[in-house]
Backbone as XML, in Angstrom:
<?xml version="1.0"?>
<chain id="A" units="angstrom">
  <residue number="1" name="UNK">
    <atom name="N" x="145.229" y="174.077" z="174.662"/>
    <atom name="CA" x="146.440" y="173.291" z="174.725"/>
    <atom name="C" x="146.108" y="171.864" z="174.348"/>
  </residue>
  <residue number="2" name="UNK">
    <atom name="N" x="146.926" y="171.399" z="173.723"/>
    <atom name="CA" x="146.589" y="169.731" z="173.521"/>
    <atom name="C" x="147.449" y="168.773" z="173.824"/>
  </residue>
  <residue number="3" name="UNK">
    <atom name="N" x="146.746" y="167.917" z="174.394"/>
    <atom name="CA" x="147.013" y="166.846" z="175.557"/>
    <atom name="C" x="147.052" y="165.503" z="174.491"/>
  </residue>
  <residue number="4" name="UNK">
    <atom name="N" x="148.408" y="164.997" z="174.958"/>
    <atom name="CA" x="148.879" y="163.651" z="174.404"/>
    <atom name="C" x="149.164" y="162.923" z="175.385"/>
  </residue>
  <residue number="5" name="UNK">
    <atom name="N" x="149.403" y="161.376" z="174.391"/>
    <atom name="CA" x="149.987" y="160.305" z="175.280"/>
    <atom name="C" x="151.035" y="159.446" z="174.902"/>
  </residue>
  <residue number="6" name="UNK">
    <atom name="N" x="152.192" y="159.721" z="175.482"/>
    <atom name="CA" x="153.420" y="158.647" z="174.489"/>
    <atom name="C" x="153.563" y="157.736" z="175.032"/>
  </residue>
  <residue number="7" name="UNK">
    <atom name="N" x="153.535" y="156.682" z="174.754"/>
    <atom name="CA" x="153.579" y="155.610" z="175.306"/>
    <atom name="C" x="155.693" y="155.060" z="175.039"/>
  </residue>
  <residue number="8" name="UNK">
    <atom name="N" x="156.631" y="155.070" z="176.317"/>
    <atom name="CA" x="157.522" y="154.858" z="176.028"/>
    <atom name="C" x="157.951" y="153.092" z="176.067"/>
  </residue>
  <residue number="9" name="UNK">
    <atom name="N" x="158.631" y="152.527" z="175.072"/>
    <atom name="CA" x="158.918" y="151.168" z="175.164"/>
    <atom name="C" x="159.827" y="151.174" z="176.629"/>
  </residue>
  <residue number="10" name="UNK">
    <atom name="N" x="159.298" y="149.582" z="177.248"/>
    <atom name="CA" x="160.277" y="149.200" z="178.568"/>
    <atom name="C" x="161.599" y="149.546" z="178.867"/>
  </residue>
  <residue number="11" name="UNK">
    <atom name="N" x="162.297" y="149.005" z="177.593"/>
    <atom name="CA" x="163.995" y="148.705" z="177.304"/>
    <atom name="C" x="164.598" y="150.671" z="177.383"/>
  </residue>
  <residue number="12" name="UNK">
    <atom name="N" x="163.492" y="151.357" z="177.405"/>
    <atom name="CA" x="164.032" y="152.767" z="176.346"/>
    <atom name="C" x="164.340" y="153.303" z="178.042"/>
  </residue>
  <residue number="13" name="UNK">
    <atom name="N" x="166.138" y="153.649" z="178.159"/>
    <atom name="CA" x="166.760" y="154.440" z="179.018"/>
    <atom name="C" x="166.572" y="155.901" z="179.218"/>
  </residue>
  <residue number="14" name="UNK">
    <atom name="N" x="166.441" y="156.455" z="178.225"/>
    <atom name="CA" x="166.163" y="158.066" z="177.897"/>
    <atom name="C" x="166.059" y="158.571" z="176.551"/>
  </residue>
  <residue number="15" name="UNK">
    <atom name="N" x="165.208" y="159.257" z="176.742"/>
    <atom name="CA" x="164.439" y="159.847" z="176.010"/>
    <atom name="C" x="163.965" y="161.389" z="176.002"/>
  </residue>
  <residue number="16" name="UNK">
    <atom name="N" x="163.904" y="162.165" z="174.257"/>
    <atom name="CA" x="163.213" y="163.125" z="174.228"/>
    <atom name="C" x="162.331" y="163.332" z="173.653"/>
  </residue>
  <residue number="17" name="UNK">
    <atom name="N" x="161.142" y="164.303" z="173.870"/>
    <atom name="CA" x="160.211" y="164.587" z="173.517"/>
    <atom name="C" x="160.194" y="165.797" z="172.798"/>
  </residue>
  <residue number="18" name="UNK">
    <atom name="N" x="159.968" y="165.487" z="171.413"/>
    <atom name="CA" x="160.379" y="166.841" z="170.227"/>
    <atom name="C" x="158.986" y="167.493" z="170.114"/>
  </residue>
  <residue number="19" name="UNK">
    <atom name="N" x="157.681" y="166.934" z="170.525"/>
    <atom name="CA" x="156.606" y="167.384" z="169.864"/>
    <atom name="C" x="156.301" y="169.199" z="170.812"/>
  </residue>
  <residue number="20" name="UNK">
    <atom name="N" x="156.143" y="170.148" z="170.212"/>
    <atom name="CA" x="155.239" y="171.165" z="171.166"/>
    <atom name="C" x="154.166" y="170.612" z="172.016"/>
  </residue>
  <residue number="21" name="UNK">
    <atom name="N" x="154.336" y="171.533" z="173.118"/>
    <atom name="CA" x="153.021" y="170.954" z="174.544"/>
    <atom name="C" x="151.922" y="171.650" z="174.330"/>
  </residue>
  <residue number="22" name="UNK">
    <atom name="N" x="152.144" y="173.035" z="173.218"/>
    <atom name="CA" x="151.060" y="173.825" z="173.128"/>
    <atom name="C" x="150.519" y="174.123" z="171.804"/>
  </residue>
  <residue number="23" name="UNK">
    <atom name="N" x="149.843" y="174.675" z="171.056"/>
    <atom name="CA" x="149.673" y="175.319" z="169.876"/>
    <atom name="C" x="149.912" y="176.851" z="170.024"/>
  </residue>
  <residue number="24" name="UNK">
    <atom name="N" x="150.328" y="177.499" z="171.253"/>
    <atom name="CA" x="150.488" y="179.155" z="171.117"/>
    <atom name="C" x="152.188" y="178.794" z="171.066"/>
  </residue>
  <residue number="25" name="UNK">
    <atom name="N" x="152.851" y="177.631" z="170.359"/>
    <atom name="CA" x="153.909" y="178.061" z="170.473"/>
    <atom name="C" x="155.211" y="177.988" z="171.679"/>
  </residue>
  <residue number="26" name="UNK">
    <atom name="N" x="154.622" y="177.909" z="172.792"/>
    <atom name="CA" x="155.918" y="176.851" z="174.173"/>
    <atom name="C" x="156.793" y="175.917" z="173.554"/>
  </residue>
  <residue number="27" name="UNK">
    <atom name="N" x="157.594" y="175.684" z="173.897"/>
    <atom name="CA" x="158.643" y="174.866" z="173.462"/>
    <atom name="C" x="158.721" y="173.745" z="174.085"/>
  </residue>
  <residue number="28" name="UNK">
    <atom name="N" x="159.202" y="172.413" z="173.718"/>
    <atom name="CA" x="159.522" y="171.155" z="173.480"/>
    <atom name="C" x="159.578" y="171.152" z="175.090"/>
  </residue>
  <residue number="29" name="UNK">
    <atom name="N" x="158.910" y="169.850" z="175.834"/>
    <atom name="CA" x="159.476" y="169.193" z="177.168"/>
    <atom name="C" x="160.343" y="168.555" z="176.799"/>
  </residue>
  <residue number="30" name="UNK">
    <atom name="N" x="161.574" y="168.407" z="177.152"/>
    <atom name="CA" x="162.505" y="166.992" z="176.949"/>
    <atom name="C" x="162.837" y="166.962" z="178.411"/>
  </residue>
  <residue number="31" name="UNK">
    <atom name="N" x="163.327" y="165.262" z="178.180"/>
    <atom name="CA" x="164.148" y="164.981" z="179.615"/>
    <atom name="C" x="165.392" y="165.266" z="179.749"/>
  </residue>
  <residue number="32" name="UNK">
    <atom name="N" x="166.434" y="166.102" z="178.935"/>
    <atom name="CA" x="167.239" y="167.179" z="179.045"/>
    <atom name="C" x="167.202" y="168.236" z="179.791"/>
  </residue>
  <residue number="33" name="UNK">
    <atom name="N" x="166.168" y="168.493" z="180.094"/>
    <atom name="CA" x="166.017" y="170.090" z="180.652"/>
    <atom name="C" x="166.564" y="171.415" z="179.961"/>
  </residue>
  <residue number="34" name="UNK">
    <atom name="N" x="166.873" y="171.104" z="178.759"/>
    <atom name="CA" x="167.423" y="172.319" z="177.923"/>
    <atom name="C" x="166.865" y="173.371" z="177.532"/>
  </residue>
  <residue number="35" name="UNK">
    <atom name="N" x="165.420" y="173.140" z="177.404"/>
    <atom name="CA" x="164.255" y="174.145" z="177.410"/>
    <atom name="C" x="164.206" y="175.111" z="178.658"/>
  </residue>
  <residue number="36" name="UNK">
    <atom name="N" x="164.196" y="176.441" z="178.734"/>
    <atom name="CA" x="163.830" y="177.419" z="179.517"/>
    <atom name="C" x="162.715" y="178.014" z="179.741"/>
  </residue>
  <residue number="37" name="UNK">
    <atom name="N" x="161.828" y="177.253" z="178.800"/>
    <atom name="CA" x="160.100" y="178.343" z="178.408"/>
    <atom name="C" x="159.786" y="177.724" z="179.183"/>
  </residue>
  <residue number="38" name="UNK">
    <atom name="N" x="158.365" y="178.537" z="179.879"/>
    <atom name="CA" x="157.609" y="178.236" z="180.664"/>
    <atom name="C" x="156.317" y="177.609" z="179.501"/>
  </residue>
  <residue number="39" name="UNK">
    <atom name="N" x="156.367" y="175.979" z="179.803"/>
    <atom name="CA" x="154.755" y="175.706" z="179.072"/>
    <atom name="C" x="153.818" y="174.880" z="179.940"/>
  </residue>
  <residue number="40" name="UNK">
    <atom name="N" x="152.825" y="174.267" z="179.963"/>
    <atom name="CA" x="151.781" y="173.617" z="180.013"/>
    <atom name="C" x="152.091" y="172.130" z="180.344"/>
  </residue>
  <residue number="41" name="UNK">
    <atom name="N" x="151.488" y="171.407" z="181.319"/>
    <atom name="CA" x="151.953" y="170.487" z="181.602"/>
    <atom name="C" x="152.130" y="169.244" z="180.560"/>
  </residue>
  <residue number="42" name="UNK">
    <atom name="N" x="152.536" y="168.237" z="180.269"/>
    <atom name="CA" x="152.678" y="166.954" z="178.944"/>
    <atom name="C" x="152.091" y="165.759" z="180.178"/>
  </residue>
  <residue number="43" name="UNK">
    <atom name="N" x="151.936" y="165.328" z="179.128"/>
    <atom name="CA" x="151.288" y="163.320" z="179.870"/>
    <atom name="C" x="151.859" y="162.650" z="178.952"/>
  </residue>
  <residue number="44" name="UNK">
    <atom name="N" x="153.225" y="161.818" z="179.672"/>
    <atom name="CA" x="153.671" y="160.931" z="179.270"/>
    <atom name="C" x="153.308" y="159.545" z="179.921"/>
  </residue>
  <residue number="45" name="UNK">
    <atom name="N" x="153.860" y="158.393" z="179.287"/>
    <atom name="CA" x="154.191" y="157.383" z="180.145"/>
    <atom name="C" x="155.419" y="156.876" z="180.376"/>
  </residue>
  <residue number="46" name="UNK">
    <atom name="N" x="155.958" y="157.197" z="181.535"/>
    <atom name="CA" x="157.371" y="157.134" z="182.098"/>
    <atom name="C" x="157.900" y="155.984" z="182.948"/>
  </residue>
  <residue number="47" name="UNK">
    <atom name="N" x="158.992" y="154.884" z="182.988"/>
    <atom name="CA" x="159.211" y="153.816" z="183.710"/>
    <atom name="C" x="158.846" y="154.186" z="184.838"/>
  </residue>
  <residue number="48" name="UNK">
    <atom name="N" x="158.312" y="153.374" z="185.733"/>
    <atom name="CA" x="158.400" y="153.498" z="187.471"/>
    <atom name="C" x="159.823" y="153.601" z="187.673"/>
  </residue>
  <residue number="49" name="UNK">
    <atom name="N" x="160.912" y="152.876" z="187.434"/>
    <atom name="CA" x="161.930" y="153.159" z="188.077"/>
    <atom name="C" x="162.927" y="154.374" z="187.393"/>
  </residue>
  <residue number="50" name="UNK">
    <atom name="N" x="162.223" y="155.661" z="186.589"/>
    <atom name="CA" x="162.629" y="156.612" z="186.375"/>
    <atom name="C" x="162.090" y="157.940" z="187.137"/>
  </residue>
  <residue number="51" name="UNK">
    <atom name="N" x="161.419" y="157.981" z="188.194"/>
    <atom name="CA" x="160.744" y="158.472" z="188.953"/>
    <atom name="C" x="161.416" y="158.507" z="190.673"/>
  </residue>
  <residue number="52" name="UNK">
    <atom name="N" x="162.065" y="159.261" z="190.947"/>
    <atom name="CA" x="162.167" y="159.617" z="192.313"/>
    <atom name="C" x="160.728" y="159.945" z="193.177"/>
  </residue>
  <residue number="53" name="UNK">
    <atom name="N" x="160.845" y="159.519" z="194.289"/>
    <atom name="CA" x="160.167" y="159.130" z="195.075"/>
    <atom name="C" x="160.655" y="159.748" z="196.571"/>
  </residue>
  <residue number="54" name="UNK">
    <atom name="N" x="160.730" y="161.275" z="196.671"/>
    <atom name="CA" x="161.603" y="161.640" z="197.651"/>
    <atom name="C" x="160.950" y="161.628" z="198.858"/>
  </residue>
  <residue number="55" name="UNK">
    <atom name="N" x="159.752" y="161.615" z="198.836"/>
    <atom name="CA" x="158.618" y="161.534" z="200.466"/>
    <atom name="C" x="157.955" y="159.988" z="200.707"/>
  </residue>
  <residue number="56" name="UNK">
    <atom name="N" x="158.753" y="158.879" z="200.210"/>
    <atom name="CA" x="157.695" y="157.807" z="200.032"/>
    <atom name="C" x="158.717" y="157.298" z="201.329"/>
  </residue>
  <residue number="57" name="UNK">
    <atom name="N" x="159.306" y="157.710" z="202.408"/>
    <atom name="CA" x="159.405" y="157.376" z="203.373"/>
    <atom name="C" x="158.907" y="157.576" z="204.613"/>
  </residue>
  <residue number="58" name="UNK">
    <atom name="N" x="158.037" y="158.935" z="204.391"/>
    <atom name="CA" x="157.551" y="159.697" z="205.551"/>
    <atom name="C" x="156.362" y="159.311" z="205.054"/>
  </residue>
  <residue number="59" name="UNK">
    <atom name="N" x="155.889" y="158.713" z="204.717"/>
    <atom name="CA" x="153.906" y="158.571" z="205.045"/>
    <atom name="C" x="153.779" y="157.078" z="204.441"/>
  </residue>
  <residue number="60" name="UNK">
    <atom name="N" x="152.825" y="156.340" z="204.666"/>
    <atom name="CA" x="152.120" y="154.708" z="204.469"/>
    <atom name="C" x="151.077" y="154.522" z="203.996"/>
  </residue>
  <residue number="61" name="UNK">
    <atom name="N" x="150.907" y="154.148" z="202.885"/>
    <atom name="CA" x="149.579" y="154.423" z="202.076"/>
    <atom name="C" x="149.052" y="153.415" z="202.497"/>
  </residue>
  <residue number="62" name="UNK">
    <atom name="N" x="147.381" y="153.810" z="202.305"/>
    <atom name="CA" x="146.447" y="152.468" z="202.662"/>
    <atom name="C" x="146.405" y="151.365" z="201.941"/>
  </residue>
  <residue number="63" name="UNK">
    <atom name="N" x="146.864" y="150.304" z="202.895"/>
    <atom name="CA" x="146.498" y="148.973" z="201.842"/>
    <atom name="C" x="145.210" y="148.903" z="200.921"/>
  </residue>
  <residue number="64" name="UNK">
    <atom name="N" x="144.103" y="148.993" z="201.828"/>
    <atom name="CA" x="143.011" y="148.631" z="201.172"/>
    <atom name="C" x="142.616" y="149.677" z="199.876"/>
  </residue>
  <residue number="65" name="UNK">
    <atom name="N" x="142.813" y="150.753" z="199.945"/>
    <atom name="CA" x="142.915" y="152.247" z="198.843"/>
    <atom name="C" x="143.664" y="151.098" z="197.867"/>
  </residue>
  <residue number="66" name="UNK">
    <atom name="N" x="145.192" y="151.007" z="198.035"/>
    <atom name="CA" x="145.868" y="150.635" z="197.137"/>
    <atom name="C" x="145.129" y="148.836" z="196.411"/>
  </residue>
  <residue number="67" name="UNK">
    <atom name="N" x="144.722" y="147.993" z="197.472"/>
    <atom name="CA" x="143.985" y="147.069" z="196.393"/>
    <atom name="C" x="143.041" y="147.567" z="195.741"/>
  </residue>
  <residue number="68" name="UNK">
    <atom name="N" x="142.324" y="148.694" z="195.817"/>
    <atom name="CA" x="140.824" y="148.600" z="195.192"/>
    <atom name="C" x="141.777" y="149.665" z="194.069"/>
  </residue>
  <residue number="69" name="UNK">
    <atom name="N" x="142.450" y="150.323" z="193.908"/>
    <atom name="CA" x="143.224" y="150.894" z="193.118"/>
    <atom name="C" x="143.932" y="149.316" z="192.080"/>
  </residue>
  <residue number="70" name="UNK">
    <atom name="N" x="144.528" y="148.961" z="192.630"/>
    <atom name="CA" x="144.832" y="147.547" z="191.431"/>
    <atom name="C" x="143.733" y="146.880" z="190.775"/>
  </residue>
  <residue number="71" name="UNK">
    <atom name="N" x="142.585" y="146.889" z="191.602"/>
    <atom name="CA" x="141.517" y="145.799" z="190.679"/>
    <atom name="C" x="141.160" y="146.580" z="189.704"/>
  </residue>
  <residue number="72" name="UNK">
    <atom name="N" x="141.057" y="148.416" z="190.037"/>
    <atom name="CA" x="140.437" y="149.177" z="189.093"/>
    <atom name="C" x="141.438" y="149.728" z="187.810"/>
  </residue>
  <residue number="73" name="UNK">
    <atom name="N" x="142.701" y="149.177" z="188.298"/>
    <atom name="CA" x="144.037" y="149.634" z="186.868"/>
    <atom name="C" x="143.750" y="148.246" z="186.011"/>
  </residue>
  <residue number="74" name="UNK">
    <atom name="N" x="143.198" y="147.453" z="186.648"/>
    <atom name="CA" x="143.530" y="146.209" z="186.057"/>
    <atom name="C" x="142.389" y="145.717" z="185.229"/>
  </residue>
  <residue number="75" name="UNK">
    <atom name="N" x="141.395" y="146.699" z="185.123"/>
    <atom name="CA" x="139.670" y="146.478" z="184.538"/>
    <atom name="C" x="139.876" y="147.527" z="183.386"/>
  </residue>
  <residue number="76" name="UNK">
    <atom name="N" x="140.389" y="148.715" z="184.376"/>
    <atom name="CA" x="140.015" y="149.527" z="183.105"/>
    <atom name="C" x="141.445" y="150.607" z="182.549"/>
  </residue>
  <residue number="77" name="UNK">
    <atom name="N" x="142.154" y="150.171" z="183.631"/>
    <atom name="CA" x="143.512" y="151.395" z="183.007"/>
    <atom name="C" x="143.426" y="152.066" z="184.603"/>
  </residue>
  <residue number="78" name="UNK">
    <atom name="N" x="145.018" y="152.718" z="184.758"/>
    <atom name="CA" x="144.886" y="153.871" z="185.577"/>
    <atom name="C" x="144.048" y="155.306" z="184.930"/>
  </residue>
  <residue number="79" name="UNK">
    <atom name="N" x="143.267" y="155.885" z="185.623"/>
    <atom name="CA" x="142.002" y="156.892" z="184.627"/>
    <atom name="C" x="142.544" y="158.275" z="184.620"/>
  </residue>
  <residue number="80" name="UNK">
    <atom name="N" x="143.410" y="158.678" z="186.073"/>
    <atom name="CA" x="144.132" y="159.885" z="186.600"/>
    <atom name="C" x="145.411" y="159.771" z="186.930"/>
  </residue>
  <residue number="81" name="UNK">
    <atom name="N" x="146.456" y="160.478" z="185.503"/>
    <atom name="CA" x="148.128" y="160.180" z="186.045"/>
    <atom name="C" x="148.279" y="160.816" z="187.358"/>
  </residue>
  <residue number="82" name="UNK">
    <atom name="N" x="149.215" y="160.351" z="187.500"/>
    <atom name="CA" x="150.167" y="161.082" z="188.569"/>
    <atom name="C" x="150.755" y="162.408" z="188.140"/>
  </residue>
  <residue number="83" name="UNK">
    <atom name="N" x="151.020" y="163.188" z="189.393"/>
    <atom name="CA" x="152.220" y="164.062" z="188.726"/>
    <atom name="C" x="153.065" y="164.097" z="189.322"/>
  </residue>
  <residue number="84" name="UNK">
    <atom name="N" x="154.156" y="164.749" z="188.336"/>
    <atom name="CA" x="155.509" y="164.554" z="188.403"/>
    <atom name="C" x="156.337" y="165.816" z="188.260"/>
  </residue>
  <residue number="85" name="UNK">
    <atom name="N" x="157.242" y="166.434" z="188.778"/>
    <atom name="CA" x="158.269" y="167.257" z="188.065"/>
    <atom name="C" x="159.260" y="167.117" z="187.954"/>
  </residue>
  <residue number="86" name="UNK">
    <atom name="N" x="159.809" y="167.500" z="187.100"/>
    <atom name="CA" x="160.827" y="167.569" z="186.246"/>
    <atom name="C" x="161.710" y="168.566" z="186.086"/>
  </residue>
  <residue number="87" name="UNK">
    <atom name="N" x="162.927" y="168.147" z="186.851"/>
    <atom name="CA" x="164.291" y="168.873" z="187.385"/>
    <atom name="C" x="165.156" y="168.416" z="186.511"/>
  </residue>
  <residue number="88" name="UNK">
    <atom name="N" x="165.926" y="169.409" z="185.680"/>
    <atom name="CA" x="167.317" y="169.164" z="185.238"/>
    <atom name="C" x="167.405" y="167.834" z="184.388"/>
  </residue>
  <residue number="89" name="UNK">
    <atom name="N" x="165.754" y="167.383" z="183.553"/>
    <atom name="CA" x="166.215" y="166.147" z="182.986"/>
    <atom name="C" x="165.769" y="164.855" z="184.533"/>
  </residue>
  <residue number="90" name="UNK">
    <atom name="N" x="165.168" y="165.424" z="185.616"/>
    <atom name="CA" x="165.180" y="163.938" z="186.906"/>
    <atom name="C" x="163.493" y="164.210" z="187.065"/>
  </residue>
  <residue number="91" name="UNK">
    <atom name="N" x="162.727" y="162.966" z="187.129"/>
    <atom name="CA" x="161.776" y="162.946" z="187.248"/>
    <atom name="C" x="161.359" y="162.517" z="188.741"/>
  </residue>
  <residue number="92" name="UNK">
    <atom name="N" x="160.373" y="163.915" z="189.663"/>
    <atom name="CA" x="160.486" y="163.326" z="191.391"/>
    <atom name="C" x="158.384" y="163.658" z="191.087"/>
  </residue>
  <residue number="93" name="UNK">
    <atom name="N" x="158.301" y="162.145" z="191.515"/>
    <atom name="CA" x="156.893" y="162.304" z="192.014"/>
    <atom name="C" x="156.370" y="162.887" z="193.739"/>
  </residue>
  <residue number="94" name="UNK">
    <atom name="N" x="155.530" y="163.337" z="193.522"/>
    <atom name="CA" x="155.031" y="164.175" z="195.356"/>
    <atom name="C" x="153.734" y="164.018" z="195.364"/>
  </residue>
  <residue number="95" name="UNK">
    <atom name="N" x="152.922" y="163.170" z="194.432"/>
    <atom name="CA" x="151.417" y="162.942" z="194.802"/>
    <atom name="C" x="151.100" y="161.813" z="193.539"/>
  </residue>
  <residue number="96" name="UNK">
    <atom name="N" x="149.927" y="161.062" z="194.111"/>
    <atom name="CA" x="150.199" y="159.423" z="193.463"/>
    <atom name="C" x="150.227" y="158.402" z="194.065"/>
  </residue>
  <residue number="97" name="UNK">
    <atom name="N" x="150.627" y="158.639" z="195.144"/>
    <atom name="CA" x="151.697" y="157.578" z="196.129"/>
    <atom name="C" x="150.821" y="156.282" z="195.927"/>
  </residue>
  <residue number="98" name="UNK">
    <atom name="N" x="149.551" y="156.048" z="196.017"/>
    <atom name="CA" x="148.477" y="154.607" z="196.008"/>
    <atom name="C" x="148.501" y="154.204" z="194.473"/>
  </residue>
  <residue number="99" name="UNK">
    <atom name="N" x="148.599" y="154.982" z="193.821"/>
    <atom name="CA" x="148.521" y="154.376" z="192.324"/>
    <atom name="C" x="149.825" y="154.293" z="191.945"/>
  </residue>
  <residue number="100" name="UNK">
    <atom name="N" x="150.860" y="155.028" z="192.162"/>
    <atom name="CA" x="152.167" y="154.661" z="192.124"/>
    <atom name="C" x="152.396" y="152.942" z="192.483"/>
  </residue>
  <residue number="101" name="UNK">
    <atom name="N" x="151.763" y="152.963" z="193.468"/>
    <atom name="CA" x="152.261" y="151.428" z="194.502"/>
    <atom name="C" x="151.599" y="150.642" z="193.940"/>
  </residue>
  <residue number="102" name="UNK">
    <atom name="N" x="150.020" y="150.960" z="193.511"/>
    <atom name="CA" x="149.482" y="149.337" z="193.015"/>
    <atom name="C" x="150.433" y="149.535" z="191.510"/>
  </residue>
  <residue number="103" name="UNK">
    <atom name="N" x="150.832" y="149.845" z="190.351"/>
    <atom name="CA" x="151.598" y="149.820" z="189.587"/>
    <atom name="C" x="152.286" y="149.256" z="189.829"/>
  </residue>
  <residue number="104" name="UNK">
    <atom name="N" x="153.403" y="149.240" z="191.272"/>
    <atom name="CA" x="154.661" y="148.373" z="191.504"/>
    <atom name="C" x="153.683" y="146.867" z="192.050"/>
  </residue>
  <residue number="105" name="UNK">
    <atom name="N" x="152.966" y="147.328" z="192.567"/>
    <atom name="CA" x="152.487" y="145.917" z="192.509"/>
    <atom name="C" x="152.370" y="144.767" z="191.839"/>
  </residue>
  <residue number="106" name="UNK">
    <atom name="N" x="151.260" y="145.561" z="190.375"/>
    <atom name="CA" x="151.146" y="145.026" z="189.620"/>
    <atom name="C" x="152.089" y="144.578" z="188.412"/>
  </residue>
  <residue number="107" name="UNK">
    <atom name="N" x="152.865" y="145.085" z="188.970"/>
    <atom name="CA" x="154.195" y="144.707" z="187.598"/>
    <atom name="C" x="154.023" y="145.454" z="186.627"/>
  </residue>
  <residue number="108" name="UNK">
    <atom name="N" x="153.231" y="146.514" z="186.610"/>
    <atom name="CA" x="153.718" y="147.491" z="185.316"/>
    <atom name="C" x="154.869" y="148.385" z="185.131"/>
  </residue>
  <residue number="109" name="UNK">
    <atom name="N" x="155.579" y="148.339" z="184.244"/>
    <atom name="CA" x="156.638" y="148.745" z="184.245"/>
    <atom name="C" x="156.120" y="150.138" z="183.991"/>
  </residue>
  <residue number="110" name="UNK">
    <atom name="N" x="155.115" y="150.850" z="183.513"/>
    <atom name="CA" x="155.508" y="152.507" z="182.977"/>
    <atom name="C" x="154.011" y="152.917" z="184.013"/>
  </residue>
  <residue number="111" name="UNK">
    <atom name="N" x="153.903" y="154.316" z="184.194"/>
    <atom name="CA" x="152.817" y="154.833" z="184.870"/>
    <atom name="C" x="152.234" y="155.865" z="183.659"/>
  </residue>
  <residue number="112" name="UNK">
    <atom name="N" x="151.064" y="156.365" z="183.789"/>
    <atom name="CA" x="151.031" y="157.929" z="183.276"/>
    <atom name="C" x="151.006" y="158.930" z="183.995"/>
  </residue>
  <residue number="113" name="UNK">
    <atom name="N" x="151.536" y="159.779" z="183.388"/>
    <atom name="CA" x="152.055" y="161.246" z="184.381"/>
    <atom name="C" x="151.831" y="162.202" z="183.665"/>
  </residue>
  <residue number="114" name="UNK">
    <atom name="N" x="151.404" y="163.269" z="184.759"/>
    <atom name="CA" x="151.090" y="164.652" z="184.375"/>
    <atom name="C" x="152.720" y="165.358" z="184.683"/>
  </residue>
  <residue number="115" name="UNK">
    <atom name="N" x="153.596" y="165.553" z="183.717"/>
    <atom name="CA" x="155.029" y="165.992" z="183.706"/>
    <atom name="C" x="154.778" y="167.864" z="183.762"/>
  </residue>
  <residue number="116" name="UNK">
    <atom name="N" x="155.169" y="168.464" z="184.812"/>
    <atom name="CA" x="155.589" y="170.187" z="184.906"/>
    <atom name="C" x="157.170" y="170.335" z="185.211"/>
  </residue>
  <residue number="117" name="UNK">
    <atom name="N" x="157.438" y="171.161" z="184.120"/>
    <atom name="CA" x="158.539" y="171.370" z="184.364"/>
    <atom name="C" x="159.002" y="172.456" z="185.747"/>
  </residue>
  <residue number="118" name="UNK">
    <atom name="N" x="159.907" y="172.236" z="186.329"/>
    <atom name="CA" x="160.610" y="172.980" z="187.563"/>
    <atom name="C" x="161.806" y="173.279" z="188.232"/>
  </residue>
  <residue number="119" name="UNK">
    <atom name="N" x="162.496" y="174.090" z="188.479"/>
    <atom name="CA" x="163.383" y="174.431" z="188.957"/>
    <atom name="C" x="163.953" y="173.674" z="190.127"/>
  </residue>
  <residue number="120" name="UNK">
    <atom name="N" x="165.471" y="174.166" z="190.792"/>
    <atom name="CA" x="165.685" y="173.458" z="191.941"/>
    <atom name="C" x="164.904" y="174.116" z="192.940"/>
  </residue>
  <residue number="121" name="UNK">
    <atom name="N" x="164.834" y="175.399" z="193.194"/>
    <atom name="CA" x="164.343" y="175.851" z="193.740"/>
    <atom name="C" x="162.684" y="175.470" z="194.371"/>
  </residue>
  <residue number="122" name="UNK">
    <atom name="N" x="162.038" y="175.205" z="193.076"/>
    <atom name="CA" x="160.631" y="174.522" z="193.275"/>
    <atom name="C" x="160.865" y="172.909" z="193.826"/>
  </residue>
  <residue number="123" name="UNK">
    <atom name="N" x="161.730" y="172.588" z="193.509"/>
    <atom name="CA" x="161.711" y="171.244" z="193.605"/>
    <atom name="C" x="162.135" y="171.005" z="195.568"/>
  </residue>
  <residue number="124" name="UNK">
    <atom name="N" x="163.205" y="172.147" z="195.675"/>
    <atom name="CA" x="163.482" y="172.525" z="197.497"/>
    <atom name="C" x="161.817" y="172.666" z="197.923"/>
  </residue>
  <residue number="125" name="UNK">
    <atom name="N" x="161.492" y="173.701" z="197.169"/>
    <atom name="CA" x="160.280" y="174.023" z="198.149"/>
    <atom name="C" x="159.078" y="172.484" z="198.195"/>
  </residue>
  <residue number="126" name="UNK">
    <atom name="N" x="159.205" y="171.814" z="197.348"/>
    <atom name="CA" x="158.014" y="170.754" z="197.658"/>
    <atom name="C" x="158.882" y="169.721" z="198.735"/>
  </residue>
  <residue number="127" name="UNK">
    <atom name="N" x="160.542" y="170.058" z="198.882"/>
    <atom name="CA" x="160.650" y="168.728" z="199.786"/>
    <atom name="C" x="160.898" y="169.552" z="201.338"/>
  </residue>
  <residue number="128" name="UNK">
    <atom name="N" x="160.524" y="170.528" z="201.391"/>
    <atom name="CA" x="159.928" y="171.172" z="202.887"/>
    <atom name="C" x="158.951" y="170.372" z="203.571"/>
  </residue>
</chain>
């Protein structure tokens, strides 16, 4: 499978992604959700504030994790996206949460993400 990186401009509201995720043939991720195939996860870079955040009330990430996480986005890049899934076209992160935050910290507007596509159903079962 081959692994990309799109880098989306700030200003850009929505967006699709026409390229294949695979070479056996899976079909297109878009943020439509119009696709039904089951493929392989994509790495985009997606606004922070296009990202739901449905558990970032029930737990408190470590400060100190999250500074040594900013000095190290800020030397060399974030090294490991986040992931994300992707409901109906809505993007909800469920793991990340320290690199998510030094990002808002740091004023970057986009993260990188490991994007899987998912159902409502999947998406119920991760907010159990």
């Amino acid at each position: 499978m081959a692994n990309f990186v799109l880098r989306v401009p700030n200003n850009l509201r929505s967006f699709t992604v026409s390229a294949s995720v695979s070479s056996n043939g899976s079909p297109p991720l878009s943020s439509s959700g119009s696709s039904g195939g089951v493929g392989g996860p994509v790495i985009l870079e997606l606004p922070l504030d296009k990202i739901r955040r449905p558990l970032m009330r029930t737990r408190a990430n470590d400060p100190i994790k999250v500074q040594e996480l900013m000095d190290s986005i800020s030397e060399i890049g974030l090294q490991t996206p986040i992931d994300v899934l992707e409901v109906e076209g809505v993007y909800y992160g469920f793991s990340g949460c320290h690199r998510y935050e030094a990002h808002q910290r740091l004023g970057l507007p986009t993260i990188r993400c490991k994007i899987r596509r998912g159902t409502k159903e999947t998406l119920r079962h991760h907010l159990r």
